[in-house]
C-alpha positions, 0 to 999 in steps of 0.5 A: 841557041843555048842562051835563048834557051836559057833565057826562055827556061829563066822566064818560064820559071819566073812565071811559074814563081809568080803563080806558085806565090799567087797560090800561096797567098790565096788570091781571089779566082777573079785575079788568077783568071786575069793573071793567066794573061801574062803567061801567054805571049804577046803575039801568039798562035795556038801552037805557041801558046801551048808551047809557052803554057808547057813551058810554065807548067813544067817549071811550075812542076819543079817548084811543087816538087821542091816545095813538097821536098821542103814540107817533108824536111827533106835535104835542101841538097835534094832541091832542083832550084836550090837558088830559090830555097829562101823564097820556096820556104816563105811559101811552105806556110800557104801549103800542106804536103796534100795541097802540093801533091794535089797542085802537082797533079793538077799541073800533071794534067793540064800538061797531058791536056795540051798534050791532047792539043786542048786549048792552052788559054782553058788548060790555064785558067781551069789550072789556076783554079784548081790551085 
């Protein structure tokens, strides 16, 4: 059980790596919205892809904090996902410390909406463009 876990954790970051990059880098809103169809299960049901989203989100959460620690020239010892710390710094330059607070936010609120049981598949898109 704790491998799946930790298979599930990995995947979820991989995801929200993926999002964070496509942030960075501005893609185009057309894009984001045709990328959020991969953070989604391939068989899935209301509850799973909430779950699968929250998932995303959180590690998503973690990557904002890491990169807001980065922006600030904080200590890399402070970093969640300091395996990752090369990759969060190439993507320092496509953020300022109020981009990231907001982006943080905005992920704050998307989880407080599946909270809410809105629907995963709008909590994702409006995210993506907000980022």
């Amino acid at each position: 059980a704790l491998q799946a876990e930790a298979a599930d954790v990995a995947l979820a970051l991989e995801d929200a790596r993926g999002l964070l990059a496509m942030s960075a880098r501005g893609v185009d809103p057309v894009r984001r919205i045709q990328a959020v169809k991969d953070l989604f299960p391939k068989k899935s049901t209301p509850a799973l892809d909430r779950e699968h989203l929250a998932a995303r989100l959180r590690a998503l959460g973690s990557l904002l904090r890491d990169l807001s620690v980065l922006l600030v020239n904080g200590s890399p010892a402070l970093l969640v996902n300091a395996d990752l710390e090369g990759e969060l710094k190439r993507l320092v330059s496509g953020f300022d410390g109020e981009r990231a607070a907001r982006n943080y936010a905005a992920v704050d609120r998307a989880l407080a909406a599946l909270d809410r049981n809105a629907s995963a598949k709008i909590v994702a898109d409006w995210l993506v463009l907000q980022l």
